[in-house]
N, C-alpha and C positions, 0 to 999 in steps of 0.2 A: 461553461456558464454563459448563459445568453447577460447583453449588454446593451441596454437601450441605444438605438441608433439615432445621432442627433448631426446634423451638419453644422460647419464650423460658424457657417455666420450665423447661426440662431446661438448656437452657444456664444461666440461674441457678442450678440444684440442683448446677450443677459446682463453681460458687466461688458460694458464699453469703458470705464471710470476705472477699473482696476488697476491703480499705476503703481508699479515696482522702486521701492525706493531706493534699492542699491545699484548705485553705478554704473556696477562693475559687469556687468550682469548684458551678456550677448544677445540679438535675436538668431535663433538657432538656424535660422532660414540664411539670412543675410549679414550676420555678425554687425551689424550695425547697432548703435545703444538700446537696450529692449526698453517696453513703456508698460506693457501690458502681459499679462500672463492667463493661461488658458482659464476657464473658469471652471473647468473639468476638473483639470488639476489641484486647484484649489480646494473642490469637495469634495477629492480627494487624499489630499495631504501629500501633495509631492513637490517634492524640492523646487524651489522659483526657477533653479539656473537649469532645469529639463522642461522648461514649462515658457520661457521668455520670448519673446518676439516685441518687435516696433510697432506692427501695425496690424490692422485687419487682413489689408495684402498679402502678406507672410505669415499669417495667421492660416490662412485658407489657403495658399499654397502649400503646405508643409501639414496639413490635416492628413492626408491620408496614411503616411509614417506617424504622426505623430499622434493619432487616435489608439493606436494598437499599445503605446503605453497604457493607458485608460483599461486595454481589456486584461492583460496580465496581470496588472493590479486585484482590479475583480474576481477575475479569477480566483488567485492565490486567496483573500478573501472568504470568497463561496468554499473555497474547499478548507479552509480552517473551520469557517463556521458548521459546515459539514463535520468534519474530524468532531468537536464538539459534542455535536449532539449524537454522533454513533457512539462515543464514548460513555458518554453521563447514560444513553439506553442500555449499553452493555451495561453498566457499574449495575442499572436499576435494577437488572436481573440474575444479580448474584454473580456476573463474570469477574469473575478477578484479572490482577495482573500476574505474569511469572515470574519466580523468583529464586534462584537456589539451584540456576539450574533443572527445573523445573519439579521441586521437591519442594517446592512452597509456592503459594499466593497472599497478593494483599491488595488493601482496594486503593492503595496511590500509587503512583508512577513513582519509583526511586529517581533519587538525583544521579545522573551524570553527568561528563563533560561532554554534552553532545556538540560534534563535526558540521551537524545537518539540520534540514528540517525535517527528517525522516524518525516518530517515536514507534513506541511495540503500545499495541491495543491490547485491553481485556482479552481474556481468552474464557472459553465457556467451559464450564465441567466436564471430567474424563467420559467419554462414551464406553456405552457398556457393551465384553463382549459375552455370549450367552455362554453356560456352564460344559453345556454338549463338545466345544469346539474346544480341542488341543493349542494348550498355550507353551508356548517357549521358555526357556529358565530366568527370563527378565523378566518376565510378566507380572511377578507381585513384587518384586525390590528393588528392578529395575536396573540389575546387575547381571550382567551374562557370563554363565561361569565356563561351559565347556567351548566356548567362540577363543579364548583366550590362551588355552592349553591345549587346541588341539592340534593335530600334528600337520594338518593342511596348510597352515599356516604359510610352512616354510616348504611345503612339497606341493605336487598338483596329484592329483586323485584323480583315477583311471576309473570311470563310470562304466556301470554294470549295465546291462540292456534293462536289468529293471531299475536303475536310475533314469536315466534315460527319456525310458518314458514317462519315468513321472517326473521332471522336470519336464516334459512336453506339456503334460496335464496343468502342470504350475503355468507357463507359460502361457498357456492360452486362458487360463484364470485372471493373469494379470492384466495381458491385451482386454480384457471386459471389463474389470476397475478402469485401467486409462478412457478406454472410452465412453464408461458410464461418469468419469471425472469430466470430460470433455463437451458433453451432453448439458450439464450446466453451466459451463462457464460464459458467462453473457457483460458486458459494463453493467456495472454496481452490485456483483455479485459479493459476495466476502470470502475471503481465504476459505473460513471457518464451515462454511455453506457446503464448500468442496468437499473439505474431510468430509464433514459427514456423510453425503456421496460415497467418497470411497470407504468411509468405514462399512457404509450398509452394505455395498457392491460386497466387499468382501465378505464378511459374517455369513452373507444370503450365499457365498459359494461353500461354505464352509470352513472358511480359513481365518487364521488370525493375523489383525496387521502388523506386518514386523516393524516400525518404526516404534509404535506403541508402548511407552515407558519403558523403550530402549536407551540405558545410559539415560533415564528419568525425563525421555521428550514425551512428550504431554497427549499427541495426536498423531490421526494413524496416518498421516500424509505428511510429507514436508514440503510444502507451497508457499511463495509467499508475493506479494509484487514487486516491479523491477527491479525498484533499487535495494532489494537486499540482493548478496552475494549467494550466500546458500545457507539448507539448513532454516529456512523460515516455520516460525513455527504459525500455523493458522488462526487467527484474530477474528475480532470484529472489525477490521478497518475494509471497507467498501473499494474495489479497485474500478476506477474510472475508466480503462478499456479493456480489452479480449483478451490481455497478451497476459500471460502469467510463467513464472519462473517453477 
């Protein structure tokens, strides 16, 4: 987020009078008793004792550290306000939240104890896959019955030459999803943006997504940004660079 660039002695020449009435309170430059506090800080709402200094002298020596408070601040800022209005635009268009496991939606965020500053965005309607195309035994209840009993489980399966090559077939279907996935990812993309990508990519080769209301996940991709661990499921939240999990 850009941040008007101001030098420190125009910002002091705005409040030269700002005097700090607590004591106690250091200049960050020189630890000598502070008088004055940035005026930045101040329209910004940040604590006196990261903002104090004595003079204009230590004022402007100590600008070039001391400005870069100013922009994190903003930042953080810009990208709430942002968060915001991608959110209230999802809600506007029927995106719900997930809920249930992803066997329900609703249109508030549920309460929890959240760790972070990290929440889950709206998510948009199931994409549809066409009737033509062979669907897996999850696909309408989102229960997989024969994955669970079957006997591979606990053995390895000795592929036939015509496995083989249709797993090569598969394989090289996939390698065109990843990179028709990859082909949109740009800063300010959305999770959400992607799936649909790979959901088209896929349908158009003929196959069905296997994520796809597997065990009740929602979309046919699981993407999310960094700081989820894994298992993200795709939103409306906007990722601010290239890199995606």
């Amino acid at each position: 987020m850009e941040v008007k660039k101001e030098k420190a002695g125009e910002l002091m020449d705005k409040v030269t009078s700002r005097t700090i009435a607590d004591p106690t309170l250091a200049c960050l430059q020189c630890s000598k008793p502070a008088h004055f506090q940035c005026p930045k800080c101040l329209e910004l709402k940040l604590p006196q004792a990261n903002a104090a200094f004595c003079s204009q002298i230590c004022f402007k020596a100590a600008w070039v550290s001391h400005k870069l408070s100013h922009v994190k601040v903003s930042d953080a800022e810009g990208e709430k306000n942002s968060s915001d209005i991608c959110v209230a635009d999802a809600l506007s268009r029927g995106w719900r939240y997930c809920i249930r496991k992803g066997q329900a939606r609703i249109a508030q965020l549920l309460f929890f104890d959240w760790t972070g500053p990290l929440r889950p965005y709206p998510i948009s309607p199931r994409c549809i896959v066409p009737d033509k195309i062979a669907r897996p035994d999850w696909a309408s209840d989102g229960r997989p019955k024969e994955e669970p009993v079957s006997e591979w489980q606990n053995s390895v399966e000795i592929k036939s030459s015509e496995q083989i090559e249709r797993m090569r077939e598969t394989c090289k279907v996939t390698r065109e999803v990843l990179d028709a996935a990859a082909r949109v990812i740009r800063p300010g993309i959305t999770t959400d943006e992607i799936d649909k990508a790979v959901h088209e990519a896929t349908i158009s080769a003929g196959g069905y997504p296997s994520p796809l209301n597997y065990h009740f996940f929602p979309k046919s991709c699981c993407t999310s940004v960094n700081e989820v661990i894994c298992h993200g499921i795709p939103d409306a939240r906007q990722n601010l660079t290239a890199g995606m999990a």
